[in-house]
C-alpha positions, 0 to 999 in steps of 0.5 A: 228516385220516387220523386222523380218518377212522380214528377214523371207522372205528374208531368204526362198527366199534364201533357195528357190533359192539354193534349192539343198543346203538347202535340204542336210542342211535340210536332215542331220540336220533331220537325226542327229536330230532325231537320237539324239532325239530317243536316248536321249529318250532311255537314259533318260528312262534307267536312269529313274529307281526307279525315280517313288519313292519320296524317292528313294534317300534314299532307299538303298539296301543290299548285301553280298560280299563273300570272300575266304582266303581274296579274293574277289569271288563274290557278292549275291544280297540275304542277311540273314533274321534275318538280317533285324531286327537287322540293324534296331535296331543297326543301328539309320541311319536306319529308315526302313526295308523291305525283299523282296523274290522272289517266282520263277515261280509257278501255281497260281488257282484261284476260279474258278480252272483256272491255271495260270503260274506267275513269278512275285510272291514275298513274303515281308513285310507289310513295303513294301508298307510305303518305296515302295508306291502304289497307291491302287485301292482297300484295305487300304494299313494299313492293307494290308498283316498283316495277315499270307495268304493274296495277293494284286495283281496288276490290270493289273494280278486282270483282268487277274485271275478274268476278270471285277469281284471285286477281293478283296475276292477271294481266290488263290491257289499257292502250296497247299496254299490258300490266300485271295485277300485284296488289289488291287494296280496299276500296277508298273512301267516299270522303277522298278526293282522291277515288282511285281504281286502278293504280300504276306506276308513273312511268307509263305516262311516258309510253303516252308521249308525256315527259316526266324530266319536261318542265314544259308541261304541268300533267301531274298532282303533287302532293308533300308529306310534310314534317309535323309544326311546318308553317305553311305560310311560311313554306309558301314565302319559300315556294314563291322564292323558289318559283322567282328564282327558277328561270323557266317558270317565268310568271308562274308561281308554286302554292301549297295547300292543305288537304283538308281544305280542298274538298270545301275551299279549292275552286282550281282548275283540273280537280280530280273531283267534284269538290263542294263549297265551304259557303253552302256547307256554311249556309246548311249550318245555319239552317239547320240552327235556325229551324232547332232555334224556331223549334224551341222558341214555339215551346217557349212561347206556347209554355209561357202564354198559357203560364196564367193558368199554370202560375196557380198551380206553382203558387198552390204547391209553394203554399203546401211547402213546394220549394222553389226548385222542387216547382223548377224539377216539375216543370223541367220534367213536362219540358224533358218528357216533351222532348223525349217524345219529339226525339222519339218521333224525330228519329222516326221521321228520319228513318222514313226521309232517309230514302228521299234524303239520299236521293238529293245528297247522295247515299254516302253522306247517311250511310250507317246512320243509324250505326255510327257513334257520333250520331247518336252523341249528337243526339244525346247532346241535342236532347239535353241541350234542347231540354234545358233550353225549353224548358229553364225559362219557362220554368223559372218564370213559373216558379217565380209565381206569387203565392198571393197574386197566383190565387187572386181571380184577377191574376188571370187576366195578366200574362207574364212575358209578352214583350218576350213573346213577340220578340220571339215571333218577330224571330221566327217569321224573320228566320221563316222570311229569309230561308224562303228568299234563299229559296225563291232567289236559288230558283231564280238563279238556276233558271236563268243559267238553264235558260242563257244561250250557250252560244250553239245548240245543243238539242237532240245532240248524241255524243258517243265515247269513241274507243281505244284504237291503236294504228287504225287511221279509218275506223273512226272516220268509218264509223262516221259515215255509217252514222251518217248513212242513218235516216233520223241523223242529219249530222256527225262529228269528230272531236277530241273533246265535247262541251260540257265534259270536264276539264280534265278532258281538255289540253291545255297550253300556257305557250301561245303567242303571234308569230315575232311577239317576244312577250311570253304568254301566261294564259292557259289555253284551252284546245282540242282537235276538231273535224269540219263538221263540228261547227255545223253540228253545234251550230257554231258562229263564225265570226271571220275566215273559214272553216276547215275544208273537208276532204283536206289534211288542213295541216297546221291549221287551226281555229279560235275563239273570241276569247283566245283572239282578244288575249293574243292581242288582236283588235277585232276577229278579222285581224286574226285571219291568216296570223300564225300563231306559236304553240307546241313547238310549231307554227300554225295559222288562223283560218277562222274566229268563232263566237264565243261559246261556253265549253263549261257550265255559266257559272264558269269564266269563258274559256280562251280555246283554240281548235287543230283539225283532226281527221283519223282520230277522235275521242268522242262522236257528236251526232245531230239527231232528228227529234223524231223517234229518238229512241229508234235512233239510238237503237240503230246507233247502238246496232251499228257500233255492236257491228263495227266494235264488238269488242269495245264497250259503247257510252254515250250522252245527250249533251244538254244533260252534260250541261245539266250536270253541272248544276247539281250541286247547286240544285242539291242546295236549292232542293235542300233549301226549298224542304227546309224552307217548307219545315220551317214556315210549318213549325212556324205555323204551329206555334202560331197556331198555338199562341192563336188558340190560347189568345182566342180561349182568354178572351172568350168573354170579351168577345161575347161582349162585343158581340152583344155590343154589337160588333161584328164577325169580320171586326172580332176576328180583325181584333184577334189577328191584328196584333199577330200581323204587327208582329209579322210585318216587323219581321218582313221588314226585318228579314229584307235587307238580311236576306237581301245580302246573304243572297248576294253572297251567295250569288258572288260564286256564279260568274253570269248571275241575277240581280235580284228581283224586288218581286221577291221579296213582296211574295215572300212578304205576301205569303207570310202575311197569307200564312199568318192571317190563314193560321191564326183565322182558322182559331178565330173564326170558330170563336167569332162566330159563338153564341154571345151566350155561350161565350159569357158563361165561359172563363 
């Protein structure tokens, strides 16, 4: 124990005496280590994702692959409801089964008549809660939703529709229909992507006019429990068997997946939730290694360059009967020391970023932090992983000193491991290189897509929820014309859906064919109903036909897409004019062909859509404003709603930030990616700035010779970073093609992408050049510029 609290002591009295290279140690393995720690934090969080359920491992979900003339076309997250029952009884892999239905946005009243808008309604089976366990706060979970109008709320939305009162009881109101509250559970996760609020019985779908005995629509998620050791390549063999053999699925085929790895690998259409990318959590990852990686390379190099005038202390203690690992157990304890303090200020660091932080991931991935076990495990483990890391190298190679060699004077001038050094700098500038091209590369990406035409124009566009009406067939219309009547808006339409929302907001139907083709269809068509003034609000192309009339029914009318027009088999948009067309069970014809415009985010495929026309009822407003006084409009907007449904909650958006939206997650990498980009240049540059100075302090006298011999200021200081820009250039060559393809990867994901531009990778390698030249003439400058004089008398 007193040997080593004096190894301790004679540790900090080291540090203390080289105090300028002990804080560039300390800074950059704090930076590095707290870097490393919030990322660490984010990643596991992301693949945390359903962990909250003990049997999750054998919770699978099933989905429906599409498929026209033996090609793949898409996958659907929403299978048949009659599907369920007949897996559980054809399938004895299958131990349970649960539909889960997502309602949609929608009103709810409650009681007492307040109206709130609730996106997380979901109607399901009562098995919900037997493979998706709650802890419920009121209600018994064996009884909950077996009645045909019940709800169970979670608390966090019980305390929001009834304040502090009991809510079990209570009645709801949510489309005409009453339901009563039986069951209270707490609240989900936020590391689900199921986020359910209010939960009903399935069978109200039925009052929406939704069939649970059809096979001709798919509106549900199904979700198995299955028995434990269930293959699910082999369960997926039988899916397809059993999807080849049903007669009315056609070209339509059943694929099981894990829960587990939906939140990170499912890139389906109709999510329940935003999901996150498995490539991105991939990419953090190896940041975060890189930056710790970098950090402990700066001790590494700093350590071993000054080891000259540290091999003769370790040769000083051996000659006075040190053993080896007596000199080891010293120099391990400065490395420990070292990183106790840079975990010290580490945790410090993160403490303050923790705000800052939250903002870009969200508040749920650092929740109780500081609280939760497995963080501070982390930390133990980082600390004495990265302790011996450090510190084993540099203190073997000193405790491998010479005894004769380490007191001779010409000792000084040979420096052990400078192969090794520069290897590691090489290592450092490539790392630094390839984050920065991620970073600039991220910018270029996500400004392009921001920039691409959407094929209309959504500027000074207000989109305003519509409320739930029931037999009223003239307020929403109504409605319209006294937002017509408003000075600053030019125009307003009304539509079943808006651009930019999500897919689970469309109609979908994979049954569309021309009038007298028996080829069966299996593309998914996007559709909603439209008045005729979406087109002009939206400044939409028509590329042949017509709009619709105002003022008519236009019954049985309807309007496509380009996309729509190519896959239903028509050569140019004039040929689908006037051709009718089947779906929903009736025949509809073609009046126009509108260019194509994106409905989704650029990163998403176009969409084949197709567009009845609606008149007495609409889910959403848009509202073309004029760009002068926005904020007056919108208060006139809001007085005419407060007078026309006063009853009814108001929501609205601009539909360019809906569009924005959607490139959220990707700004959060991008965001993540230019910090740590910046962390990593700097603990770069601290330990060059390290090895600078201690290259500048050993050759003191041999500039003062040149000097004499006349050599002047600018060559000295060309001498002193020549070597260090060798090293630089290597690692940009380096860098270039590795970065080159990990961005490439990266950019697989975005159906309209970038070339990436050659400009940078000559910024990225101009700034490291920059950066290196700045760091190391700020430590060669002073040095050039000495009194020869002064110079010669130093050693």
């Amino acid at each position: 124990m007193q040997m080593n609290f004096r190894n301790l002591k004679f540790a900090w009295r080291n540090l203390w005496k080289d105090r300028f290279y002990s804080l560039l140690n300390v800074t950059g393995l704090a930076v590095a280590m707290a870097a490393f720690l919030l990322i660490m934090q984010y990643v596991k969080f992301e693949r945390s994702y359903e962990n909250c359920y003990p049997d999750a491992d054998n919770i699978w979900r099933v989905t429906l692959n599409l498929y026209k003339d033996g090609a793949f076309v898409t996958t659907d997250c929403e299978t048949h409801p009659p599907l369920a029952a007949q897996l559980k009884q054809q399938m004895p892999e299958v131990k349970d089964v649960v539909r889960i239905q997502r309602i949609g946005e929608s009103e709810v009243t409650t009681s007492t008549h307040q109206a709130f808008l609730e996106d997380g309604l979901y109607a399901v089976d009562p098995s919900v809660f037997s493979i998706f366990p709650q802890r419920f706060i009121a209600g018994d979970p064996q009884k909950a939703l077996r009645g045909p109008m019940e709800a169970v709320l979670t608390a966090s939305t019980a305390r929001r529709y009834f304040g502090n009162a009991d809510p079990v009881g209570k009645s709801l109101v949510l489309r005409g229909n009453t339901l009563t509250v039986t069951g209270v559970i707490a609240d989900m996760p936020p590391n689900t992507h199921l986020r359910m609020n209010v939960l009903m019985p399935l069978r109200i779908v039925e009052k929406f006019g939704i069939l649970l005995d059809s096979w001709g629509g798919n509106n549900n998620y199904l979700y198995l429990q299955m028995r434990p050791g269930t293959d699910l390549q082999a369960f997926n063999r039988k899916l397809w068997a059993f999807s080849a053999a049903h007669p009315q699925l056609k070209d339509k085929r059943y694929v099981a997946e894990t829960i587990k790895s939906i939140h990170l690998y499912s890139k389906k259409s109709f999510e329940p939730d935003v999901n996150g990318d498995a490539q991105t959590v991939r990419f953090l990852l190896i940041v975060a290694y890189l930056l710790l990686l970098i950090g402990i390379i700066n001790y590494v190099n700093l350590t071993t360059a000054r080891s000259a005038s540290r091999l003769k202390e370790a040769g000083i203690k051996k000659i006075l009967g040190a053993s080896r690992w007596a000199v080891i157990r010293q120099f391990l304890a400065e490395s420990l020391l070292i990183n106790l303090l840079a975990f010290a200020v580490a945790l410090l660091l993160i403490w303050a970023a923790i705000p800052f932080y939250n903002n870009i991931v969200g508040n749920a991935a650092t929740t109780g932090i500081f609280t939760n076990p497995q963080f501070w495990l982390t930390c133990v483990a980082l600390f004495i992983v990265n302790g011996l890391l450090s510190g084993l190298y540099p203190a073997y190679a000193m405790s491998s000193a010479n005894m004769v060699s380490a007191l001779s004077r010409s000792f000084t001038g040979n420096l052990q491991g400078g192969g090794l050094r520069k290897i590691l700098v090489v290592g450092q500038f490539t790392i630094a290189s390839v984050v920065l091209v991620a970073s600039l590369v991220m910018y270029k990406q996500l400004s392009f897509m921001k920039q691409q035409s959407l094929g209309m124009n959504t500027d000074q566009v207000l989109v305003v929820g519509a409320p739930n009406l029931l037999n009223d067939s003239t307020s929403y219309r109504a409605f319209k014309q006294e937002l017509r009547q408003l000075a600053r808006v030019e125009k307003v339409s009304l539509a079943g859906c808006m651009p930019g929302l999500g897919l689970e907001t469309l109609s979908t139907t994979s049954n569309v064919t021309r009038l007298g083709d028996t080829r069966a269809s299996s593309y998914n068509y996007y559709l909603y109903g439209i008045d005729a003034d979406f087109i002009p609000v939206l400044d939409l192309q028509l590329l042949a036909g017509r709009n619709f009339i105002p003022g008519s029914d236009n019954h049985l009318r309807v309007i496509i897409n380009e996309e729509a027009c190519r896959l239903l088999g028509f050569e140019r948009p004039e040929a689908a004019v006037g051709q009718q067309l089947n779906f929903w069970g009736g025949q509809s014809t073609v009046v126009g062909v509108i260019k194509n415009f994106h409905q989704r985010s650029l990163k998403e495929a176009l969409l084949p859509m197709i567009f009845p026309f609606i008149n007495n009822e609409a889910s959403y407003f848009a509202v073309k404003m004029s760009s002068q006084d926005i904020r007056g409009t919108l208060s006139s907007v809001e007085a005419v709603w407060k007078r026309m449904f006063p009853d009814h909650p108001l929501r609205y958006f601009f539909m360019d930030d809906a569009f924005n939206q959607q490139y959220q997650a990707d700004e959060r990498l991008a965001q993540l990616i230019n910090i740590f980009s910046v962390f990593t240049l700097f603990v770069t540059c601290l330990g060059l700035m390290g090895l600078a100075a201690f290259n500048v302090s050993r050759r003191t006298r041999e500039i003062g010779i040149r000097k004499i011999l006349g050599s002047s200021v600018a060559g000295i200081i060309g001498l002193l970073t020549k070597d260090f820009i060798r090293l630089v250039l290597v690692a940009i060559v380096i860098a270039t093609p590795v970065a080159w393809w990990a961005m490439n990867a990266w950019l697989q994901d975005f159906v309209y992408r970038i070339s990436i531009p050659w400009w940078v990778f000559a910024v990225t390698g101009g700034l490291m050049m920059v950066v290196a030249v700045g760091t190391i003439g700020l430590q060669s400058v002073k040095t050039a510029m000495m009194n020869p004089v002064k110079s010669l008398r130093s050693d």
